[in-house]
PyMOL CGO cylinders between C-alpha atoms (Angstrom):
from pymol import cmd
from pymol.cgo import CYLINDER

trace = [
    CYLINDER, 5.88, 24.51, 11.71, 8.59, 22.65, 9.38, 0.3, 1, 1, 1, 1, 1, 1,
    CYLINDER, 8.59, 22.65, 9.38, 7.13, 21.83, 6.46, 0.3, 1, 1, 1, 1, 1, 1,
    CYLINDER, 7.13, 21.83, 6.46, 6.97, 17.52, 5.70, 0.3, 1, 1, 1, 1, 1, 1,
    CYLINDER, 6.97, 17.52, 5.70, 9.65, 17.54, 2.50, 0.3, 1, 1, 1, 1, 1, 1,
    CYLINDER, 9.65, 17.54, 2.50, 12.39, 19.45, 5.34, 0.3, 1, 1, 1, 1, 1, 1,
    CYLINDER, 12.39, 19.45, 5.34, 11.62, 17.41, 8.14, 0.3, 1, 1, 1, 1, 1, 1,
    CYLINDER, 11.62, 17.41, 8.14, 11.81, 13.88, 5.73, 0.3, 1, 1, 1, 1, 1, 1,
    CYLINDER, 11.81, 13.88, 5.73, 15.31, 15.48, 4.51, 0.3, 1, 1, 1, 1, 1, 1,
    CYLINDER, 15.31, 15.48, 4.51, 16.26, 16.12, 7.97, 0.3, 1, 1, 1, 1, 1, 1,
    CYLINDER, 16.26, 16.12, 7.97, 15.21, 12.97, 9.23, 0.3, 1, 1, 1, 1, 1, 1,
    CYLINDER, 15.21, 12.97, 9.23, 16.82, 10.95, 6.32, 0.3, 1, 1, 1, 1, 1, 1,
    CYLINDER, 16.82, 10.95, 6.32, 19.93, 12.67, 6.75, 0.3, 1, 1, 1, 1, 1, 1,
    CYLINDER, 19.93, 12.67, 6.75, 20.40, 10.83, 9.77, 0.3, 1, 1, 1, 1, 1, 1,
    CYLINDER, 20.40, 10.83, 9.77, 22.34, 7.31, 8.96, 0.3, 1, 1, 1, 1, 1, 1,
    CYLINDER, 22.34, 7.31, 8.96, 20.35, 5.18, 11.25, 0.3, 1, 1, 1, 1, 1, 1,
    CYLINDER, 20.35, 5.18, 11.25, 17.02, 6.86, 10.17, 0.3, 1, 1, 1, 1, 1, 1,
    CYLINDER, 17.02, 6.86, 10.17, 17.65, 6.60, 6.33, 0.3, 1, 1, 1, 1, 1, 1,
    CYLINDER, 17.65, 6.60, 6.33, 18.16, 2.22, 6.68, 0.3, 1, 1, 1, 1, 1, 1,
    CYLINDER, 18.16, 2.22, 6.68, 15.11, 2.09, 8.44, 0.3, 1, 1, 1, 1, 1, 1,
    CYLINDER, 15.11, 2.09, 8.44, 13.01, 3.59, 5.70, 0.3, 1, 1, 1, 1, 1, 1,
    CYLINDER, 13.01, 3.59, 5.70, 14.91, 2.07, 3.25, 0.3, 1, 1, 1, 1, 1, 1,
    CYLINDER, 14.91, 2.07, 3.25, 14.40, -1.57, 4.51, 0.3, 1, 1, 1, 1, 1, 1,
    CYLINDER, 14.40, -1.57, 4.51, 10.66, -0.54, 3.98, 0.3, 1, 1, 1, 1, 1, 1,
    CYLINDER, 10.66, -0.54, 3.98, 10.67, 0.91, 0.73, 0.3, 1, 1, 1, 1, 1, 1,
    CYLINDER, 10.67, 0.91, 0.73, 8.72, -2.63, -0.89, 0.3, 1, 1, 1, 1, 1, 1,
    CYLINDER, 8.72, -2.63, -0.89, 6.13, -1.56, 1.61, 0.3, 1, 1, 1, 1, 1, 1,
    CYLINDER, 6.13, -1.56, 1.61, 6.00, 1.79, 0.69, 0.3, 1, 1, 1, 1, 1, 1,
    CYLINDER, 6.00, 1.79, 0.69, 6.10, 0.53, -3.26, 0.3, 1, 1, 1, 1, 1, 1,
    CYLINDER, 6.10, 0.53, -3.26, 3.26, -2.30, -2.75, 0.3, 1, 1, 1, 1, 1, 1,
    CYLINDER, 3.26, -2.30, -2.75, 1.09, 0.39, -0.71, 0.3, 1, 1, 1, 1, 1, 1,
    CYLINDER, 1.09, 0.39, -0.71, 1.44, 3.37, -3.69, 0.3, 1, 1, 1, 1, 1, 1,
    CYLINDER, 1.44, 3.37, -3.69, 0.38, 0.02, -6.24, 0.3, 1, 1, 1, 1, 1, 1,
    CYLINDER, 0.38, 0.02, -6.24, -2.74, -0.87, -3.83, 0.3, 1, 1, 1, 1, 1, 1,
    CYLINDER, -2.74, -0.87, -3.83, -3.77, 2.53, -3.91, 0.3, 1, 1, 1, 1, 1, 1,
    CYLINDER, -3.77, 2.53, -3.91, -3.09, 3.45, -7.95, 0.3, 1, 1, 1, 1, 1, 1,
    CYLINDER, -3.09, 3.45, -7.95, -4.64, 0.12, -8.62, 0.3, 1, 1, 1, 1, 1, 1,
    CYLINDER, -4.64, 0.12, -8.62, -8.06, 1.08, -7.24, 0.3, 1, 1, 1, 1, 1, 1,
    CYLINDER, -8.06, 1.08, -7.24, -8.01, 5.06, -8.00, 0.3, 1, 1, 1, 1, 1, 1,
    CYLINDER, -8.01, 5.06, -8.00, -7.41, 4.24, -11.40, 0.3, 1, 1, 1, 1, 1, 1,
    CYLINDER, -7.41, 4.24, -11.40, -10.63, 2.72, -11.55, 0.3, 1, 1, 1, 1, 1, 1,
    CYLINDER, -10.63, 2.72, -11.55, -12.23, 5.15, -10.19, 0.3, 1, 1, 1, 1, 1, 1,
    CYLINDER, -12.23, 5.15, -10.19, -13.28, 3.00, -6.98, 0.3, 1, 1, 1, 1, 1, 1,
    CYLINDER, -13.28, 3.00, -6.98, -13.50, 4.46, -3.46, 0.3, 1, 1, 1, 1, 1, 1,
    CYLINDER, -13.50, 4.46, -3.46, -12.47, 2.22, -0.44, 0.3, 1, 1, 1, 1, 1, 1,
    CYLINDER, -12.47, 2.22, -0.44, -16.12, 1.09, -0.15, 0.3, 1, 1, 1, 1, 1, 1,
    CYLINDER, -16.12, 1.09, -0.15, -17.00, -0.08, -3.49, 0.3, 1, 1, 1, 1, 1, 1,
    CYLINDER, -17.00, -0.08, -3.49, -13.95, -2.08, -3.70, 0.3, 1, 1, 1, 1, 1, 1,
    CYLINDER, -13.95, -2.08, -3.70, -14.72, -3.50, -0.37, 0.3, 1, 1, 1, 1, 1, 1,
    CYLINDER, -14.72, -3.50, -0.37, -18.13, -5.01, -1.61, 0.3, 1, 1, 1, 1, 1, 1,
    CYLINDER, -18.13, -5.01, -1.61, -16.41, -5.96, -4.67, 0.3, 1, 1, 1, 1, 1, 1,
    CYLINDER, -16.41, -5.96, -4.67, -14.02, -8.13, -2.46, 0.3, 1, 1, 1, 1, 1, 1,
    CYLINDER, -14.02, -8.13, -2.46, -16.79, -9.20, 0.35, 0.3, 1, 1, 1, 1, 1, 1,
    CYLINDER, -16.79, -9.20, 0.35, -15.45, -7.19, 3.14, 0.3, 1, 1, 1, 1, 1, 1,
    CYLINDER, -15.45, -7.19, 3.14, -14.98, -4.17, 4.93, 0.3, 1, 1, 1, 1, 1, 1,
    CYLINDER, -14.98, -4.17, 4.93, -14.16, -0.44, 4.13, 0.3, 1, 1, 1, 1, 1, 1,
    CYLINDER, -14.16, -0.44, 4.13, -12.18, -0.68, 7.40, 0.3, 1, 1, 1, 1, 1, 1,
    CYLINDER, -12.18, -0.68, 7.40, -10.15, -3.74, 5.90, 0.3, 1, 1, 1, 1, 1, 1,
    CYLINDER, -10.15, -3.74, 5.90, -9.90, -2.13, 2.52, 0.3, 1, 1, 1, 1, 1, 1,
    CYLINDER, -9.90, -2.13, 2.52, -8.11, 0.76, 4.54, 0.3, 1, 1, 1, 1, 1, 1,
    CYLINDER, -8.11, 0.76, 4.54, -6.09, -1.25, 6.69, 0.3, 1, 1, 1, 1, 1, 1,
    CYLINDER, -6.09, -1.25, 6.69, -4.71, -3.26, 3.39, 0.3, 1, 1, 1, 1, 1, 1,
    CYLINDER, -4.71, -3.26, 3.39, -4.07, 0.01, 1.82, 0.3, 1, 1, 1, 1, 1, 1,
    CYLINDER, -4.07, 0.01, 1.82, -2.42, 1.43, 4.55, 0.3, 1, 1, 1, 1, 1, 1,
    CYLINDER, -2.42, 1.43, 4.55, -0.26, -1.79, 5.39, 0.3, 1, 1, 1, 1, 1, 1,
    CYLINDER, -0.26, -1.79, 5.39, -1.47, -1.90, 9.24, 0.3, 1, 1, 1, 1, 1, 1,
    CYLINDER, -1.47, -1.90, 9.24, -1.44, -5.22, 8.65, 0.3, 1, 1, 1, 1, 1, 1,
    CYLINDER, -1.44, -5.22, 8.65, 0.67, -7.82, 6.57, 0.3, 1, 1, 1, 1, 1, 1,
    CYLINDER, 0.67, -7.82, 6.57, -1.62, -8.69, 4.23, 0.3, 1, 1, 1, 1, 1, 1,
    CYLINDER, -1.62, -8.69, 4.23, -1.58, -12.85, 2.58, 0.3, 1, 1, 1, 1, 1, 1,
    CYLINDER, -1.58, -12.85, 2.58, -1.01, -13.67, -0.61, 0.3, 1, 1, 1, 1, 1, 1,
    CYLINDER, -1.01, -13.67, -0.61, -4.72, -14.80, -0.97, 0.3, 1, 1, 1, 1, 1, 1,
    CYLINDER, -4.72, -14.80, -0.97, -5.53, -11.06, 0.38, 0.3, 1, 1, 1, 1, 1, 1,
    CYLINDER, -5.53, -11.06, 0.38, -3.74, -9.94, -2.35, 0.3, 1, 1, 1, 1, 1, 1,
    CYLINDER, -3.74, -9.94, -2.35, -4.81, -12.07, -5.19, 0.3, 1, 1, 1, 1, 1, 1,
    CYLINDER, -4.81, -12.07, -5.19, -8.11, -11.07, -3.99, 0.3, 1, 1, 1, 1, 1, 1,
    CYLINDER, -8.11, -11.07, -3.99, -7.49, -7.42, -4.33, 0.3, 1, 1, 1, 1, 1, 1,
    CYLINDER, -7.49, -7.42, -4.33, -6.31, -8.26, -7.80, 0.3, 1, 1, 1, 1, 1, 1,
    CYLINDER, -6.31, -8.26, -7.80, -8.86, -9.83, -8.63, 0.3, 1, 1, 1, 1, 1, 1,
    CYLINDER, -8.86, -9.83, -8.63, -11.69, -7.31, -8.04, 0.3, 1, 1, 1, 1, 1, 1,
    CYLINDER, -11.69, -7.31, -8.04, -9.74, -5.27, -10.85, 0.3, 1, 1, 1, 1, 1, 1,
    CYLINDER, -9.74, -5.27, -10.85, -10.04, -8.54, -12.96, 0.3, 1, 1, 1, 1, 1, 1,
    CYLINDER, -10.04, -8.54, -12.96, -6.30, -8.90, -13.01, 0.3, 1, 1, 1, 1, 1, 1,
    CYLINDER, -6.30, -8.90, -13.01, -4.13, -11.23, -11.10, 0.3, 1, 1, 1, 1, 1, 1,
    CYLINDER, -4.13, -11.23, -11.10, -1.05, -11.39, -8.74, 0.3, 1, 1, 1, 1, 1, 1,
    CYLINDER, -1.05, -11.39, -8.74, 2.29, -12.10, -10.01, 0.3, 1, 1, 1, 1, 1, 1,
    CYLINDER, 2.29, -12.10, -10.01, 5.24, -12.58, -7.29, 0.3, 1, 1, 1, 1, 1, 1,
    CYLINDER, 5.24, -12.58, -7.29, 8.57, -11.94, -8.41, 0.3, 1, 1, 1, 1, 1, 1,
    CYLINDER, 8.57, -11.94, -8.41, 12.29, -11.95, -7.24, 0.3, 1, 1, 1, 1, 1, 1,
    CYLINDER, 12.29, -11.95, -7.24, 14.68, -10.21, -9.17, 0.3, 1, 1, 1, 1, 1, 1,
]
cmd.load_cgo(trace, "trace")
């Protein structure tokens, strides 16, 4: 069984393969911030979904980025941590 670092290198060595996953790598950048954000304070799914009034399902969905999540998602997940959302283009 190929290990996952040789298959991503093999996989990424393919031209068409390696635009796709870097036309997601914001995703893959906003889902590794959801996910510091809350295991740096030492919250599981669960606790920050009570914190936010919803589900440990939608916590995981958020986290995972089965969904497009809004801006008011977002500033909501922020705000649990008592910080807030800033947008930026650069």
């Amino acid at each position: 069984m190929k290990s996952y670092k040789k298959f991503k290198k093999e996989a990424l060595a393919k031209p068409e393969v390696k635009a796709i996953y870097e036309s997601l790598s914001d995703e893959f950048e906003l889902k590794a911030k959801l996910i510091e954000l809350r295991k740096s304070a030492k919250l599981t799914q669960e606790e920050l979904a009570k914190r936010m009034h919803t589900t440990k399902s939608s916590i995981a969905r958020l986290e995972s980025l089965k969904s497009n999540p809004t801006i008011a998602t977002l500033q909501s997940y922020a705000n649990a941590f008592g910080k807030s959302l800033r947008i930026e283009f650069v």
